[in-house]
N, C-alpha and C positions, 0 to 999 in steps of 0.2 A: 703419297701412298706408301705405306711401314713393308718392309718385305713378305710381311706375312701374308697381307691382301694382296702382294704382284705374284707371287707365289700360286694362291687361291685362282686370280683371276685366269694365267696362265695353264693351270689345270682344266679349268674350265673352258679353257679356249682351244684345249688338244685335238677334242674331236672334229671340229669345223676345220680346224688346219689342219688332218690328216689328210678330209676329204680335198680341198681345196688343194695341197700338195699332190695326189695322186690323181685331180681332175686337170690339174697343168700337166700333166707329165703324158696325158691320156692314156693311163694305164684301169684296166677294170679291176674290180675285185676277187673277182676270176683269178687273175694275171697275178696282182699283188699276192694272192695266198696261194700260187705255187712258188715264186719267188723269195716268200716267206717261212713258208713252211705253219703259218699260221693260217687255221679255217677261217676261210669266209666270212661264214654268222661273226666267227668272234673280231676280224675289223672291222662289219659291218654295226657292229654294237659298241667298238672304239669309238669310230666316226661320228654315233648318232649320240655319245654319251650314256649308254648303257654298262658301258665296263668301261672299270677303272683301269687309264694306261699304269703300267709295269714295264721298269728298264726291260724284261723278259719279251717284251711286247714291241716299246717300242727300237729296242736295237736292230731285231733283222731289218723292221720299214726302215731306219734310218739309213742300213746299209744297200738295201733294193733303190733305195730313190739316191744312194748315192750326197747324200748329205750329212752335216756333220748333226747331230741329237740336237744339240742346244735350236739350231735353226731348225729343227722338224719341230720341236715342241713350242716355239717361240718360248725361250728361256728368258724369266725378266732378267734385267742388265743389272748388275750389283758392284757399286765399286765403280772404277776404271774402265770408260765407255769404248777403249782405246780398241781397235782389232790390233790382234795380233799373229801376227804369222810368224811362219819359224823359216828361216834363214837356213841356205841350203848352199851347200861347196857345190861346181860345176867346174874342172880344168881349172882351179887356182881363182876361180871370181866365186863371188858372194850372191845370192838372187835369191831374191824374195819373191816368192809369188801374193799378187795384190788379187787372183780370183778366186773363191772356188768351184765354179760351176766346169764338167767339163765340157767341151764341144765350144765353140763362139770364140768370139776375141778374146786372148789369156792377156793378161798384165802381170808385168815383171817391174822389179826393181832390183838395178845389179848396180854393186860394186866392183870396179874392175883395176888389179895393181898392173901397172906397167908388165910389160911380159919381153923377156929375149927371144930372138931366133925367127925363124922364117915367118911369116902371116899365112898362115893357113887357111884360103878361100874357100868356102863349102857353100850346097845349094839344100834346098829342100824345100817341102811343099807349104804354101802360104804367102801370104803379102805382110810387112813388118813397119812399125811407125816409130822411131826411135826419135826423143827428145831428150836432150841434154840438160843435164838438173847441175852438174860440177863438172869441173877441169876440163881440159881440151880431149874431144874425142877423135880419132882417127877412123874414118869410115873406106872402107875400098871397096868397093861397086863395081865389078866388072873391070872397066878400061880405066876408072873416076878412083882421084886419091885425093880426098878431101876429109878438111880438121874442120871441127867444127865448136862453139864454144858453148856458154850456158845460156840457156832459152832457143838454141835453134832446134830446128827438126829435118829428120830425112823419112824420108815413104819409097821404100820399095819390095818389088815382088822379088822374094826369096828364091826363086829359080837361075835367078842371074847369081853367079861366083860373089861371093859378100865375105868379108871379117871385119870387127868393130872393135876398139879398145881404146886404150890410153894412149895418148899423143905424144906424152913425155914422158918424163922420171917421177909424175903424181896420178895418183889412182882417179878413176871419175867413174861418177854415177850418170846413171841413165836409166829412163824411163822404157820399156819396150810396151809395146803391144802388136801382140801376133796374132794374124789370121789364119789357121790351118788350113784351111777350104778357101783362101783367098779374099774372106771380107778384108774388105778397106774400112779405114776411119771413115768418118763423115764429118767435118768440122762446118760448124754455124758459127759466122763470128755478127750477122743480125738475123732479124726475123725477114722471114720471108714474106715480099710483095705480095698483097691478092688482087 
């Protein structure tokens, strides 16, 4: 398909994902257009393919439902299927976020350089799944002072005293994933007996 027709089809496809966005999210169109600031009739005629979307249009929905434009519109892919997130400083480490929904399990990807000086234990709300991608990691857990290398994992509830970093004098990477409201992973390593 030439870009022209993914283009095409993708217009054509706005109103059905409007509604289908806004019927996951269970919001009405009530709700949406005060949220909005746009009437009613007029997303109810977005949705149904009566009116033609307009960045004018679609930017407040995209900021009411909290997503980025391209994924509200289903934007065809052009180029470079790659995602890309942008890389954030946090205390001297590097952390990429791998989600963007908010609310549910977040994913991180951080780089972390060796650090001086005391290990600053902190707690906070959620349960965390850390798996080691490079170098040796230094995990402290409460009473528990364990290194750990590449391909292990730790799980635990972030209420207990925790800090994590580099083991040595080389930076490592790690995988997080956090619960705020305390979900846990679920890992299936077969299918389940019936």
């Amino acid at each position: 398909m030439d870009s022209t027709s993914a283009i095409n089809t993708a217009l054509a496809d706005v109103g059905p994902r409007l509604r289908r966005v806004r019927a996951q999210r269970d919001i009405t169109l009530t709700e949406l257009a005060t949220a909005t600031g746009i009437s009613k009739s007029t997303l109810s005629r977005l949705e149904t393919g009566q009116r033609k979307p307009s960045l004018e249009l679609l930017l407040p929905i995209a900021a009411a439902h909290r997503i980025p434009l391209d994924e509200l519109v289903g934007a065809p892919q052009v180029g470079d299927p790659r995602v890309r997130f942008t890389p954030r400083k946090r205390n001297g480490r590097t952390v990429v976020p791998l989600t963007r929904q908010p609310g549910g399990i977040q994913a991180w990807k951080a780089v972390i350089p060796p650090e001086a000086g005391e290990r600053e234990l902190r707690t906070h709300e959620g349960y965390e799944w850390l798996y080691v991608l490079a170098g040796q990691v230094r995990l402290i857990l409460g009473d528990h002072d364990i290194t750990m290398g590449p391909g292990e994992v730790a799980e635990f509830d972030t209420h207990l005293p925790h800090w994590f970093g580099a083991a040595g004098d080389q930076p490592v990477e790690v995988l997080s994933l956090l619960g705020r409201q305390g979900e846990r992973i679920h890992v299936r390593a077969a299918p389940r007996k019936r």
